[in-house]
C-alpha positions in Angstrom: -79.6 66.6 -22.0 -82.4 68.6 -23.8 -80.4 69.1 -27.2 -81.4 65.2 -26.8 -84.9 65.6 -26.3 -85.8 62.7 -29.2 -83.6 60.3 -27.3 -84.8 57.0 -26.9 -81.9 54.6 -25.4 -79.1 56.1 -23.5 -76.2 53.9 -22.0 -74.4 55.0 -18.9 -72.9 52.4 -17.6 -69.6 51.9 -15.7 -69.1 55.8 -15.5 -69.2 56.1 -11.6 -72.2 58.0 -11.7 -74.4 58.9 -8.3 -76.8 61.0 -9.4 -78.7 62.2 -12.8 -78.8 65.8 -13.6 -82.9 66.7 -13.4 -82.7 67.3 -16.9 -83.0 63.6 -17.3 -87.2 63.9 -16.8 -87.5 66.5 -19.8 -86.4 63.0 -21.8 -89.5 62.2 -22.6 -89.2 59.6 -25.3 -86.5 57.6 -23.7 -87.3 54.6 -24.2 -84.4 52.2 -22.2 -81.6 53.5 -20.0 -78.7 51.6 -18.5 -77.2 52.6 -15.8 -75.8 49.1 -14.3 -72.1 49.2 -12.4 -72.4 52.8 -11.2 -72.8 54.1 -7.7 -76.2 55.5 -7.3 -77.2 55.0 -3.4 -80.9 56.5 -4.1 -82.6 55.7 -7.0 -82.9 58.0 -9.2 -86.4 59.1 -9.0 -86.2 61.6 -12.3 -86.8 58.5 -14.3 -90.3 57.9 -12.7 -92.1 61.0 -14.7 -91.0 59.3 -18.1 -93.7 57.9 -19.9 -92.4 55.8 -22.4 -89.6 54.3 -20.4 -89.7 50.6 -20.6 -86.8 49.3 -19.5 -84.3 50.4 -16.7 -81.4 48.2 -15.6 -80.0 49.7 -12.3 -77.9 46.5 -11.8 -74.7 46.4 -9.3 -75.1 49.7 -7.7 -75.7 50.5 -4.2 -79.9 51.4 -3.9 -81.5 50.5 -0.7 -84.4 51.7 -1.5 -87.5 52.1 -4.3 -90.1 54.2 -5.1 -92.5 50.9 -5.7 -95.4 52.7 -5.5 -94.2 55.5 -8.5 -92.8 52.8 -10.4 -96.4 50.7 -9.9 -97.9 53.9 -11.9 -95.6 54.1 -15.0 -97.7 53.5 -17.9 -94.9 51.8 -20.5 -92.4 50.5 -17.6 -91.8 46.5 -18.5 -88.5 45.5 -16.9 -86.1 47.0 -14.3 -82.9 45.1 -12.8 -81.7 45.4 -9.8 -79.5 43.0 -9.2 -76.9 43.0 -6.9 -78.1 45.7 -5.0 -78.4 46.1 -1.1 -82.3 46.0 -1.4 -84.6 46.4 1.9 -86.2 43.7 3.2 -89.3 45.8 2.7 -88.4 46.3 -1.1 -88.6 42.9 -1.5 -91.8 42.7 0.2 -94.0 45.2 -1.2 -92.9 45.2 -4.5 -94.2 41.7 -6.0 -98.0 42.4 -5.2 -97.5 46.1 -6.8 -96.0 46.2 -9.8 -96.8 44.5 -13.1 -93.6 44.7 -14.7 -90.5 42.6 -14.3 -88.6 43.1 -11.2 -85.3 41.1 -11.3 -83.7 41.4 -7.8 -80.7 39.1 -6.6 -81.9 36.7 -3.7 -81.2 38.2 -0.1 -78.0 35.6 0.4 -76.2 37.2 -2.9 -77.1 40.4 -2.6 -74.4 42.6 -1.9 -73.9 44.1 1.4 -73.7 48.2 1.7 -70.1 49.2 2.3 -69.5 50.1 6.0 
């Protein structure tokens, strides 16, 4: 990941991935990363120290739970998906008031439920 320091989209998606190596933060100029039909459980919280990240898609995975309040403080952040994701209720709750980006979440009834 740091020979890649300049970076500014990278496209990880579909590669059964549940965790980013902490190299990920020294990415400083990423711009957009899509990491949509993976298996992350915990969101992957490296991406919150990137300033010029704008756009995050996080869609069909398995995260419960979101940093809101980091993601609330990200200077260049515009959209993040999370769509068919097991989202909290509380997610879904504190989120809206904090954040002035675009959260796209599926509604609670097609959501989909955390494997047993």
């Amino acid at each position: 990941m740091t020979t890649f320091s300049q970076l500014r989209e990278l496209h990880l998606e579909g590669n059964c991935l549940y965790r980013l190596p902490n190299e990920v933060s020294g990415l400083q100029h990423l711009r957009a990363i899509d990491l949509s039909r993976n298996q992350f459980r915990d969101f992957p919280e490296q991406l919150t120290t990137l300033p010029e990240l704008e756009t995050l898609n996080l869609e069909e995975n398995e995260i419960v739970d979101v940093p809101v309040e980091k993601l609330a403080t990200m200077p260049a952040l515009r959209l993040i998906n999370l769509r068919l994701n097991p989202l909290s209720p509380e997610v879904r709750v504190i989120a809206p008031p904090l954040i002035k980006f675009d959260m796209l979440m599926s509604p609670e009834d097609d959501a989909q439920a955390p494997p047993p």
